[in-house]
C-alpha positions as CSV (number, residue, x, y, z in Angstrom):
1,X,0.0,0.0,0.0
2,X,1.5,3.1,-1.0
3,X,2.3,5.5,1.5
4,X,0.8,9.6,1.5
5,X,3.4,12.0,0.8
6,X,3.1,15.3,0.2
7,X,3.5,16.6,-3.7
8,X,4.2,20.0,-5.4
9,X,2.2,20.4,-8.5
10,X,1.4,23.6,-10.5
11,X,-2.7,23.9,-12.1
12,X,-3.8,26.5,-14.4
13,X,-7.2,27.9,-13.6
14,X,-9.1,30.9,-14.0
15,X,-11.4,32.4,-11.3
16,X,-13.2,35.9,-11.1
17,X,-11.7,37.9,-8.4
18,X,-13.2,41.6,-7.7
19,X,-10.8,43.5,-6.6
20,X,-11.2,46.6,-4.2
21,X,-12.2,49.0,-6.7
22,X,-13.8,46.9,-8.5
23,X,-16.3,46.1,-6.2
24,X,-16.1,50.1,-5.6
25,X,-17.1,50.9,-8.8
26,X,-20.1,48.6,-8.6
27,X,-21.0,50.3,-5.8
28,X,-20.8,54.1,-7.0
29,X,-22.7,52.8,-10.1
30,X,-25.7,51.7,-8.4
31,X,-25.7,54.6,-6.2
32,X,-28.3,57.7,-6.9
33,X,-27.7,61.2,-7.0
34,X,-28.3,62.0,-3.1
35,X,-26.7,59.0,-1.9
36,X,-23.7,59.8,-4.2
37,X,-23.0,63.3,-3.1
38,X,-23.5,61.4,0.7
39,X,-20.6,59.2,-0.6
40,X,-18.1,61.6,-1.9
41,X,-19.0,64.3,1.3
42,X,-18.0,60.7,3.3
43,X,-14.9,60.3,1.3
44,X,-13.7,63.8,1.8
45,X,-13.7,63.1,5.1
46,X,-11.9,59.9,5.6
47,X,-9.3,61.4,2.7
48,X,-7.4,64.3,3.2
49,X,-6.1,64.2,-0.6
50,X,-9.3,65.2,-2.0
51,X,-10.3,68.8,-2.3
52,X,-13.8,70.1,-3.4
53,X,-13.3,72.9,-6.0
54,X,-15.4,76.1,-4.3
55,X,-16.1,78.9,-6.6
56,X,-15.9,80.5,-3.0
57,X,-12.6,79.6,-2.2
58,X,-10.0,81.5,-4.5
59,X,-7.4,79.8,-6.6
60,X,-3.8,79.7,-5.6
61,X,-3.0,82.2,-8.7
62,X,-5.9,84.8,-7.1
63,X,-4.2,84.4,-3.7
64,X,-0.5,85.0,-4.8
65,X,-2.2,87.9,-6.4
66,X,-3.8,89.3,-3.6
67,X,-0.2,88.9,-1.5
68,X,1.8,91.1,-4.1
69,X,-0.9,93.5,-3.7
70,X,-0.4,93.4,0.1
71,X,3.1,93.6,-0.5
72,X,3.3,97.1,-2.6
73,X,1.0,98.4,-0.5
74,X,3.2,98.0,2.1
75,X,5.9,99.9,0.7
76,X,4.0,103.0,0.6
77,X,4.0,105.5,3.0
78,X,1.5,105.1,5.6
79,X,-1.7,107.4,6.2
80,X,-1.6,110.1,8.3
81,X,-3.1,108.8,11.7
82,X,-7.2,109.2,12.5
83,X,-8.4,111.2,15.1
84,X,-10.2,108.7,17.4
85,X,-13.0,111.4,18.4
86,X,-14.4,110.7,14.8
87,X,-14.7,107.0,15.5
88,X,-17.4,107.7,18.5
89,X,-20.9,106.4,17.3
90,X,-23.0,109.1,19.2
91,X,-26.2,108.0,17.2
92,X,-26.0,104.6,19.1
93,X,-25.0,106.3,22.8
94,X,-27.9,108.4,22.5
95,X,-30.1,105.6,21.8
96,X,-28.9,103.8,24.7
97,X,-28.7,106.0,27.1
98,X,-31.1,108.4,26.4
99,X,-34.4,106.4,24.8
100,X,-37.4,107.7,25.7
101,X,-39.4,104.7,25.7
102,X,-39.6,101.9,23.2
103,X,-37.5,101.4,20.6
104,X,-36.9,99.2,17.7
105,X,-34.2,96.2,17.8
106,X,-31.3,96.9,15.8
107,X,-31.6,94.6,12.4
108,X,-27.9,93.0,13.2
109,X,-30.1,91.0,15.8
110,X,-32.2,90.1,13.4
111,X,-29.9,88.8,10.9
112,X,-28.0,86.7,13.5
113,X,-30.7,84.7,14.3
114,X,-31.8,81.2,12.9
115,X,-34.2,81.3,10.4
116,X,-37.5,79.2,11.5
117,X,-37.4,77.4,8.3
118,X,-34.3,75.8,9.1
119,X,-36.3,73.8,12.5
120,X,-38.3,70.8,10.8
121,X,-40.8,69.6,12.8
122,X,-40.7,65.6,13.4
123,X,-44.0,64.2,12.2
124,X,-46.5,63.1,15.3
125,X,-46.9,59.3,15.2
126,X,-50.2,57.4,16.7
127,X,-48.1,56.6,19.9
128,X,-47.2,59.9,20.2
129,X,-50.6,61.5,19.9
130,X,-52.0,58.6,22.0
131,X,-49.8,59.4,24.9
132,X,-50.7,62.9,24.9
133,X,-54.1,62.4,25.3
134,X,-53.0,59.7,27.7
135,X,-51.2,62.5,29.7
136,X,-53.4,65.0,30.2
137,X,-55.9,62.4,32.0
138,X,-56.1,61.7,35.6
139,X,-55.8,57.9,36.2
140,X,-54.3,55.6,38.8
141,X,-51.1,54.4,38.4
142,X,-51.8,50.8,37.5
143,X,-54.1,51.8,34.8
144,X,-51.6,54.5,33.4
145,X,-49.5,51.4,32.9
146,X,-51.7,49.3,31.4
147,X,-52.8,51.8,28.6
148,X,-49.2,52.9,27.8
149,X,-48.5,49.1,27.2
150,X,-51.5,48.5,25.0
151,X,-50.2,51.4,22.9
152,X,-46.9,50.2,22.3
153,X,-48.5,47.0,21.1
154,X,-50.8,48.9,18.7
155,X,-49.9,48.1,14.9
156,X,-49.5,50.6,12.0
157,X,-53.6,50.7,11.1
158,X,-54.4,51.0,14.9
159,X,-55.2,47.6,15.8
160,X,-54.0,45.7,18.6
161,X,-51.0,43.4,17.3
162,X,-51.7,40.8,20.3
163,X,-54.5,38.6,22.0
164,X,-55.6,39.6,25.3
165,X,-54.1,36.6,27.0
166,X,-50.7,37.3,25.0
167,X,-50.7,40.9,26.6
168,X,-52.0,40.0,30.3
169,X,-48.9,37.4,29.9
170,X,-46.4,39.5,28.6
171,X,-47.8,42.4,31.5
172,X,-47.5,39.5,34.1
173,X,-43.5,39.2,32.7
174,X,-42.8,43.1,33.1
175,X,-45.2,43.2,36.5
176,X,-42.6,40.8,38.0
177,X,-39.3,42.9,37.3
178,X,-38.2,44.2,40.9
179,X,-39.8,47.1,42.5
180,X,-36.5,49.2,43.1
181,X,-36.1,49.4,39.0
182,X,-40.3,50.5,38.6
183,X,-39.8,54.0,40.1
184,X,-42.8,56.2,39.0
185,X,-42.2,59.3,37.2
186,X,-45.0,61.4,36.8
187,X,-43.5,64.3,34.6
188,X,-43.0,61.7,31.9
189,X,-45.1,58.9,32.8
190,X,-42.6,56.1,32.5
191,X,-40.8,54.1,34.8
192,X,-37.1,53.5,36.0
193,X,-33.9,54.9,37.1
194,X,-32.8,55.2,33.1
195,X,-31.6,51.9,33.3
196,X,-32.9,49.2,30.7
197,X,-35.4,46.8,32.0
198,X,-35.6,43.6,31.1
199,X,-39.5,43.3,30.9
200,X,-39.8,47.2,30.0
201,X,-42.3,47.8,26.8
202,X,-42.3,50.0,24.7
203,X,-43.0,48.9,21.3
204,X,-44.1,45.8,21.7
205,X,-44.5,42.4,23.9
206,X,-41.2,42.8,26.3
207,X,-38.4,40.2,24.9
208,X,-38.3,38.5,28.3
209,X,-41.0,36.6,27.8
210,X,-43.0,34.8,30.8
211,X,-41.9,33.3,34.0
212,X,-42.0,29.4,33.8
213,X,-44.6,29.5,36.8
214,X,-47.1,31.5,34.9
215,X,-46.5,30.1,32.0
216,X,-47.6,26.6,32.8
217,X,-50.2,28.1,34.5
218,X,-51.4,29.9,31.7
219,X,-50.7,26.7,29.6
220,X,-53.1,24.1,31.8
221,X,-56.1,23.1,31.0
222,X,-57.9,23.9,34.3
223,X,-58.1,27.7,33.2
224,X,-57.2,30.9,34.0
225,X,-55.4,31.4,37.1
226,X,-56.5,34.4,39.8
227,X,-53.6,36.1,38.5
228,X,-54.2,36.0,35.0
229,X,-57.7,36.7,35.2
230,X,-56.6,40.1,37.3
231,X,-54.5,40.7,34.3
232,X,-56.1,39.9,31.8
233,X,-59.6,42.2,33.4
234,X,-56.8,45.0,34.2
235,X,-55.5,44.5,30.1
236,X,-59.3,44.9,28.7
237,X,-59.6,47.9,31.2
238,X,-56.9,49.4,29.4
239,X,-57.8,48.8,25.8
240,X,-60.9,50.2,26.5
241,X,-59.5,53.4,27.5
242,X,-57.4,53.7,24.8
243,X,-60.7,53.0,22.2
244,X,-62.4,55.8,24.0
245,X,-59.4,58.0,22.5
246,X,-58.8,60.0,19.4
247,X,-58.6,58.9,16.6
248,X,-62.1,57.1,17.0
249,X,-61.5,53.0,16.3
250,X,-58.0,52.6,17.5
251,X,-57.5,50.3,19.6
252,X,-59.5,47.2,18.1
253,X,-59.3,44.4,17.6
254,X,-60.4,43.6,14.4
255,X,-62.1,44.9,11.4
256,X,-65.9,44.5,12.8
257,X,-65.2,46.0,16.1
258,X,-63.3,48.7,14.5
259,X,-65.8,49.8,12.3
260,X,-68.6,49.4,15.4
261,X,-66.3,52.2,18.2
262,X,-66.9,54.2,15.1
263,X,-71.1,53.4,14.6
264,X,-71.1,53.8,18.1
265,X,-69.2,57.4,18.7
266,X,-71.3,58.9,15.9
267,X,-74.2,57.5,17.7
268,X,-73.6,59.0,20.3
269,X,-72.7,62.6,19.0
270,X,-76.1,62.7,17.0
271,X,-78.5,61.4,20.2
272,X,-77.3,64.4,22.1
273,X,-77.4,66.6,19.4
274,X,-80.6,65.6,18.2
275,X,-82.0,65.9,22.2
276,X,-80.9,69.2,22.1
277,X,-82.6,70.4,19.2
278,X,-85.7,68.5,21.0
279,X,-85.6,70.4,24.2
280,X,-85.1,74.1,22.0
281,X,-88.4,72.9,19.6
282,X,-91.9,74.8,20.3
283,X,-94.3,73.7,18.1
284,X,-96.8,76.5,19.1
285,X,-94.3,79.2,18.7
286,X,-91.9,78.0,16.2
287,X,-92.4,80.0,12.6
288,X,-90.8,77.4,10.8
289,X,-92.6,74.8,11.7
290,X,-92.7,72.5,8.2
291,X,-88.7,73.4,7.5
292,X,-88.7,71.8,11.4
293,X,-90.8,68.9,10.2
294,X,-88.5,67.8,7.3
295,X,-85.4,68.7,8.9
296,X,-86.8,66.3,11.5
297,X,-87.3,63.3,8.9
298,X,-83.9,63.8,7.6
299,X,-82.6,63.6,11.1
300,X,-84.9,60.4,11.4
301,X,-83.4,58.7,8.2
302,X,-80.0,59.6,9.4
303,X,-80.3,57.7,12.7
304,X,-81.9,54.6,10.8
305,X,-78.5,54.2,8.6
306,X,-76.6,54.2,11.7
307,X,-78.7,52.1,12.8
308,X,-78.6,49.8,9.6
309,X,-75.1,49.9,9.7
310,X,-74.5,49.2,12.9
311,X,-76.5,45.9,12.3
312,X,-74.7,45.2,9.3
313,X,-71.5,45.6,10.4
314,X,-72.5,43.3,13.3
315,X,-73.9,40.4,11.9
316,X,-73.6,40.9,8.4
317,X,-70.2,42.1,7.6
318,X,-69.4,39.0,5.5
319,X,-72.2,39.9,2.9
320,X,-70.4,43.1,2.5
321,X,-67.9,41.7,0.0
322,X,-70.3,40.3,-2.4
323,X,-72.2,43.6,-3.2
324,X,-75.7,41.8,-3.0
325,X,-78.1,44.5,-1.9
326,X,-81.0,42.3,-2.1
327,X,-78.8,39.1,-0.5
328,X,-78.1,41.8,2.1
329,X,-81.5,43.5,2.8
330,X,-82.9,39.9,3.3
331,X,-80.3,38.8,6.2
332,X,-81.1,42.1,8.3
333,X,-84.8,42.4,7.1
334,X,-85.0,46.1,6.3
335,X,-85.6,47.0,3.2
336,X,-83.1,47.4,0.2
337,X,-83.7,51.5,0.2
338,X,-82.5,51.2,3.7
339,X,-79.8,48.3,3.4
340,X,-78.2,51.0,0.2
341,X,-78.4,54.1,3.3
342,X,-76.6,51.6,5.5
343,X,-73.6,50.7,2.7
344,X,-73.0,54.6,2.3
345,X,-72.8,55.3,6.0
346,X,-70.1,51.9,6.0
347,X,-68.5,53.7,3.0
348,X,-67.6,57.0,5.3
349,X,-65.7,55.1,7.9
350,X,-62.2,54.4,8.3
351,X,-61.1,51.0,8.3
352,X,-57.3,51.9,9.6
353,X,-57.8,54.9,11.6
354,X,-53.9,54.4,12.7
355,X,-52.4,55.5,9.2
356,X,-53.8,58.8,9.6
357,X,-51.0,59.1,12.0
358,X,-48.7,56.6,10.9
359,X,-47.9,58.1,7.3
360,X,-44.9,57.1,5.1
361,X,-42.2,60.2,5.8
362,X,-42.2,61.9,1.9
363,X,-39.3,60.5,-0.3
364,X,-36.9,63.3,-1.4
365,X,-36.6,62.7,-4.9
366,X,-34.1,64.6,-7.5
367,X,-33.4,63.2,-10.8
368,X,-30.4,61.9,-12.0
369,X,-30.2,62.9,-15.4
370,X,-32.2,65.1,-17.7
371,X,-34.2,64.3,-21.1
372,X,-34.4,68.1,-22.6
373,X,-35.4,69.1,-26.4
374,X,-32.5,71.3,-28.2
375,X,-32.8,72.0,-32.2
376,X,-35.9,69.2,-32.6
377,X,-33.6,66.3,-30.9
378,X,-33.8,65.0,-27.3
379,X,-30.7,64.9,-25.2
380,X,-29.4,63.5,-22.3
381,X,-28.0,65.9,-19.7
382,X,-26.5,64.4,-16.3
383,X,-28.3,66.7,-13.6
384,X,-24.9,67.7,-11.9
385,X,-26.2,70.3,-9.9
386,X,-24.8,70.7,-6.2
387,X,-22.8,68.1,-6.9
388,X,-19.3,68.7,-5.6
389,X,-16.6,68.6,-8.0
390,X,-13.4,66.8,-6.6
391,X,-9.5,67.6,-7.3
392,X,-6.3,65.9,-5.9
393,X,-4.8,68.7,-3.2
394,X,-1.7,70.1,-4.6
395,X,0.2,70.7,-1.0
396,X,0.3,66.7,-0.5
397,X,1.3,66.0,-3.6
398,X,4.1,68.7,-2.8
399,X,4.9,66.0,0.1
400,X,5.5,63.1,-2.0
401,X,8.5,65.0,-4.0
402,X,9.5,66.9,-1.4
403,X,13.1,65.3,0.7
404,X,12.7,66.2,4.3
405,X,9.1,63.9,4.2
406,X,9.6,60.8,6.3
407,X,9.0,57.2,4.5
408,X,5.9,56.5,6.3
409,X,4.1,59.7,5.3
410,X,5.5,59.2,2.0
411,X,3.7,55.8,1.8
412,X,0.2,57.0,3.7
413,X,0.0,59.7,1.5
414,X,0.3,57.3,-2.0
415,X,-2.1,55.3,-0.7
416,X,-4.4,58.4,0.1
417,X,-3.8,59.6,-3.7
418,X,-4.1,56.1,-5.2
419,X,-7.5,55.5,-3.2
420,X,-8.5,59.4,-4.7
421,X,-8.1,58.9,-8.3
422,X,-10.0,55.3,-8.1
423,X,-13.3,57.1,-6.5
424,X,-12.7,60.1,-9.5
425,X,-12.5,57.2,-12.2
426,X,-15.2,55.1,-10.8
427,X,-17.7,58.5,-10.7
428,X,-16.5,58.9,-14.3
429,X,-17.1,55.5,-15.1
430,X,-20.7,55.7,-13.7
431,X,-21.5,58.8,-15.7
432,X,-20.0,57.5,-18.5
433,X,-22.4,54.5,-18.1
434,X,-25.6,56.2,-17.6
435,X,-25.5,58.6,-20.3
436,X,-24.6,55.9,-22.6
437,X,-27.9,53.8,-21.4
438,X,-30.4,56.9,-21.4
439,X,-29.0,57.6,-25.1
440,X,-30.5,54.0,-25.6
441,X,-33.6,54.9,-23.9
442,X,-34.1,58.4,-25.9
443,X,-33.2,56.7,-29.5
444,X,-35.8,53.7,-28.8
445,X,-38.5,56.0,-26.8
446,X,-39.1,59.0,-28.9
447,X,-42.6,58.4,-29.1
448,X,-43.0,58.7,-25.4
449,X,-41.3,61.8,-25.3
450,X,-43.8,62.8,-27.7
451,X,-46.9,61.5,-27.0
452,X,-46.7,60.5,-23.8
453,X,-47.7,56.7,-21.7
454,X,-49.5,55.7,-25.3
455,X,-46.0,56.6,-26.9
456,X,-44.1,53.7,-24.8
457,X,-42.6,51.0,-26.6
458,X,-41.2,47.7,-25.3
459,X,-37.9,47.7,-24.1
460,X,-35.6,44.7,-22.5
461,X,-32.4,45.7,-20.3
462,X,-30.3,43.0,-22.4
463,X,-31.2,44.6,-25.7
464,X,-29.3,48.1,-23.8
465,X,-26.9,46.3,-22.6
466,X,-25.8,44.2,-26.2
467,X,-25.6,47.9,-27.9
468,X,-23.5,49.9,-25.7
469,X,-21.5,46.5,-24.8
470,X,-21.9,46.1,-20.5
471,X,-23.0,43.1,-19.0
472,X,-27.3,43.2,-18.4
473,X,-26.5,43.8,-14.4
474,X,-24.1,46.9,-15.1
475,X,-27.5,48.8,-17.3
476,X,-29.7,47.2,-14.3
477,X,-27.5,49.1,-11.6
478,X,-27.3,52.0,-14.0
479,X,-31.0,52.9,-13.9
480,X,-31.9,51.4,-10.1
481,X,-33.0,54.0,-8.1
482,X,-32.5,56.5,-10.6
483,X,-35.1,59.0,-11.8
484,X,-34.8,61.3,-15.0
485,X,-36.7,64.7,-15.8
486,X,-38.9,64.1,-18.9
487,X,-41.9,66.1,-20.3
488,X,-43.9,63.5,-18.8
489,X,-42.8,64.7,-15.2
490,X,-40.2,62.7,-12.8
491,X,-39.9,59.0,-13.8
492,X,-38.0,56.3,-12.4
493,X,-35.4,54.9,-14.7
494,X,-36.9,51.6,-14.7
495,X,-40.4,52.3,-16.0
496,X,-38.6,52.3,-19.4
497,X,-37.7,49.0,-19.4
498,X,-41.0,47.0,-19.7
499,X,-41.6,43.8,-22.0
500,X,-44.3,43.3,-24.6
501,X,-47.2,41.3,-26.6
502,X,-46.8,40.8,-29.8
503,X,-49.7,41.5,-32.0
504,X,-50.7,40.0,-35.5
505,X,-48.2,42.6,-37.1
506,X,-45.3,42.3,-35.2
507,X,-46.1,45.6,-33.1
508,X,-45.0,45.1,-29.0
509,X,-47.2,46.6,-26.5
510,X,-45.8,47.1,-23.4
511,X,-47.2,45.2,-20.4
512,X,-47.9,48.7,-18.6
513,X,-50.0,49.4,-21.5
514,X,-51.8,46.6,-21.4
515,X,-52.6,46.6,-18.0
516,X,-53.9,50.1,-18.6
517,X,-56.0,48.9,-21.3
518,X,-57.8,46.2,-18.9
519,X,-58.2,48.7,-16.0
520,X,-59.7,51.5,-18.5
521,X,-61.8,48.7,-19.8
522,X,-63.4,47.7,-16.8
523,X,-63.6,51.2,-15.7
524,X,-65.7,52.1,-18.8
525,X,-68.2,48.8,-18.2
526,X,-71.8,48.5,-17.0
527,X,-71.7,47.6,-13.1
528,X,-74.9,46.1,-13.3
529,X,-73.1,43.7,-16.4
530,X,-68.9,43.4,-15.6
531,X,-66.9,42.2,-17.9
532,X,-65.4,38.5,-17.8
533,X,-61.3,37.9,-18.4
534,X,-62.7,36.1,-21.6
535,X,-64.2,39.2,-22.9
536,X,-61.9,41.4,-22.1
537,X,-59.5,39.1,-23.9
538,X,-61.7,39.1,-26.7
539,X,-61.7,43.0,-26.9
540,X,-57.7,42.9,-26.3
541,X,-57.5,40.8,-29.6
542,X,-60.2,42.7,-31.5
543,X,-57.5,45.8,-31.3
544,X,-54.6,43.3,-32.2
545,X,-53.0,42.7,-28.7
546,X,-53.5,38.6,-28.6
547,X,-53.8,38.1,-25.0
548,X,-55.6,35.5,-23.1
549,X,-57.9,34.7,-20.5
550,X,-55.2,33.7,-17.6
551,X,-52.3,36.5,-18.7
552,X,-56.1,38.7,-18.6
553,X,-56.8,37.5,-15.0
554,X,-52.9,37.9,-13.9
555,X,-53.0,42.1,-15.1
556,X,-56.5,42.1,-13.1
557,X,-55.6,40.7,-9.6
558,X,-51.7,42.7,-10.1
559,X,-53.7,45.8,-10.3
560,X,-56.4,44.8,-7.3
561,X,-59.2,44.9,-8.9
562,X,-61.7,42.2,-8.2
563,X,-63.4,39.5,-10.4
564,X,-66.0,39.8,-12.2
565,X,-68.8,38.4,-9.6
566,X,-67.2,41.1,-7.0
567,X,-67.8,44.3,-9.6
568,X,-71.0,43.3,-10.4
569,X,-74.0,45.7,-9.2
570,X,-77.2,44.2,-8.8
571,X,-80.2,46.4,-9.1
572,X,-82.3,47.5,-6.1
């Protein structure tokens, strides 16, 4: 048996290695405009090599200039000396010292300060605006606690993210942390000594989780235990609190019981309105006494749709989705004219009174490049504006060829300068590669420039990249998050690149035109009569886009809109 010995041996083989700027210029080329300029503002602070060229700042010619300026000027004879009684401002010692009354602030003071456009405002979330309210309430302490815990655990629509039992457990977890780290507070309302605590909520169900003697209490089948039950009465105190707070609806549960704090509130607005206006009616003495009448029956058809509503939305809310009037005027016996007064009452409530609170913060946009119009061609334009322009700083490359420099600087600053021109060839390098790709895009879009959405024609990133000769994922990271300036308004990159159906001549549509020609379809349709997907494929081909019923019924449910049986009105 022959023995293992080690052996030299030499293999050729070939293996893709990215190298540090390499993988740099990847980087830089998938980068927009704002996240760029964060980049290079980043760079110029790690690298003392790079300069920013400021208009601002003068040029080393201008400041040699101004110093053999200074320096004839020095050789003339110096002025004859100032009498220092002339330098007395006697206009602003006699308004200091001898003001009548009041006077206006000098406008340096005014120019010194901040301007109030420069302090943004931090948008109020639901928690916040919960805990306000929250505040300005007298409540015990316990109670406090247990309503600032159900709004940490309130989701983004308003709804309670957790089961009752899940809170009362994850409460029993934070009610057992020791006393000494719970010390009240009531100029903020929260608890501790700044310390974390390991069953303190704020956003959500503490990260503890539950003792293992309440836990297997909680988990046998003989029921809840005396604590629990105290927790879980104290945790349905607290939600409904926070349901009796603004916005009306927060605070549910679900969907039904959401909608019903919101019947319910407006219920009880209108009764004590509407006993108001009672006790202030005279029929003997009023004037008006048939406007009184028929503002009366409007009142009294008003409190039936709540009423309606509030019975629908009860026991009926699964017959909502079908849009049966008559299916639904059957299950709560009223009649269909009052079932229809019902639906529009539904139709002004707020399913996820959170978001009006919770909004997405607004997305600062600016566009990358420009599409503009100059002698009857379109042009690209990079959209450099603000953007600061980079050069290598002339007193360290004095360093390197200077003798009394020590080795070691000599080396860190190489290594600064190589690192410098790699970033200014790799921003080169990505403008370089997105003009090239929106000259693509403006040679084979003209028509959208033009005319506009109907003016889009099919476009594939591989076709881009196989003309100006990149691999597909270099045009891909040229256009992500990029947008472009067009006479169509502020587009994303991307929204060029779409693919297409071919039609009995050979003429692509692109899919966002097709899905615009199915939703514009079906908005255009009889409700009482909705079109089928085979229909609207039928229609699709009678204008030459050959389509069918499933790629028909794949547009449809991308865009949300519901089938056929859902969109169909039936008559009263």
């Amino acid at each position: 048996m022959p023995l293992l010995q080690p052996r030299l041996g030499l293999k050729v083989s070939q293996r893709q290695v990215l190298t540090p700027g390499l993988m740099q210029m990847v980087s830089v080329l998938a980068l927009n405009k704002l996240e760029l300029k964060e980049m290079i503002d980043a760079e110029m602070v790690e690298n003392p090599v790079l300069e920013e060229i400021d208009e601002t700042v003068p040029m080393l010619d201008q400041v040699a200039g101004r110093e053999e300026l200074l320096g004839r000027a020095a050789e003339e004879p110096p002025a004859p000396p100032k009498d220092s009684f002339n330098e007395i401002d006697f206009g602003s010692y006699f308004q200091d010292y001898l003001d009548p009354g009041y006077r206006t602030q000098p406008e340096y003071e005014d120019s010194e300060k901040p301007s109030f456009e420069n302090f943004l405002s931090q948008p109020t979330t639901l928690s916040d605006h919960l805990a306000w309210q929250l505040g300005a309430l007298t409540l015990e302490r316990e109670l406090f606690e247990v309503a600032e815990f159900v709004i940490g655990n309130l989701d983004e629509g308003g709804y309670v993210a957790a089961s009752d039992e899940e809170l009362a457990m994850a409460l029993g977890s934070f009610a057992e942390v020791p006393a000494t780290e719970k010390t009240w507070t009531p100029e903020n309302g929260s608890h501790g000594n700044g310390k974390a605590e390991s069953g303190k909520v704020e956003d959500g169900i503490p990260a503890s989780g539950v003792s293992g003697e309440l836990s297997s209490d909680l988990t046998s089948p003989n029921g809840h235990t005396p604590e629990l039950a105290a927790m879980l009465e104290l945790v349905r105190k607290g939600i409904d609190l926070v349901q009796h707070l603004d916005p009306t609806g927060v605070g549910a549960r679900d969907l039904r019981e959401c909608l019903m704090l919101q019947i319910k509130a407006q219920q009880a607005e209108f009764n004590q309105l509407y006993a108001r206006q009672g006790d202030d009616a005279d029929d003997e003495l009023d004037p008006h006494r048939s406007l009184r009448a028929e503002a009366e029956a409007q009142w009294e058809q008003r409190r039936r749709s709540m009423e309606v509503a509030a019975l629908i939305v009860d026991q009926h809310l699964q017959l909502l989705q079908k849009r049966d009037l008559k299916d639904l005027a059957r299950a709560a016996h009223v009649t269909p004219e009052e079932a229809q007064a019902g639906l529009d009452f539904i139709r002004t409530l707020d399913p996820h009174p959170g978001r009006l609170y919770n909004r997405e913060q607004t997305r600062l946009i600016e566009p990358d490049v420009v599409f503009i119009k100059r002698g009857g061609e379109w042009v690209v334009a990079m959209n450099e504006e603000d953007m600061p322009s980079l050069r290598l700083s002339s007193r360290y490359r004095r360093m390197l060829v200077s003798e009394g420099t020590d080795k070691e600087v000599k080396d860190y600053v190489k290594e600064r300068f190589r690192s410098a021109m790699q970033l200014m060839r790799n921003i080169a390098q990505r403008k370089s590669t997105i003009l090239r790709t929106c000259e693509v895009i403006v040679r084979r879009q003209q028509d959208f420039f033009e005319l506009g959405i109907e003016g889009l024609r099919p476009m594939m990133i591989k076709e881009v990249a196989e003309e100006i000769g990149v691999h597909p994922s270099t045009v891909s990271r040229a256009v992500a998050n990029k947008y472009a300036h067009t006479p169509q308004g502020v587009i994303e990159l991307r929204f060029f690149f779409s693919e297409g159906s071919n039609g009995p001549e050979g003429a692509d549509t692109p899919l966002l035109v097709l899905k615009r020609k199915v939703k514009k379809l079906i908005e255009d349709e009889d409700a009482r009569h909705p079109l089928t997907d085979d229909q609207l494929a039928a229609m699709l081909q009678a204008q030459g886009i050959q389509l069918t019923r499933r790629t028909v019924a794949k547009y449809r449910e991308d865009m949300n809109i519901p089938s056929t049986h859902q969109r169909r009105r039936r008559d009263k």
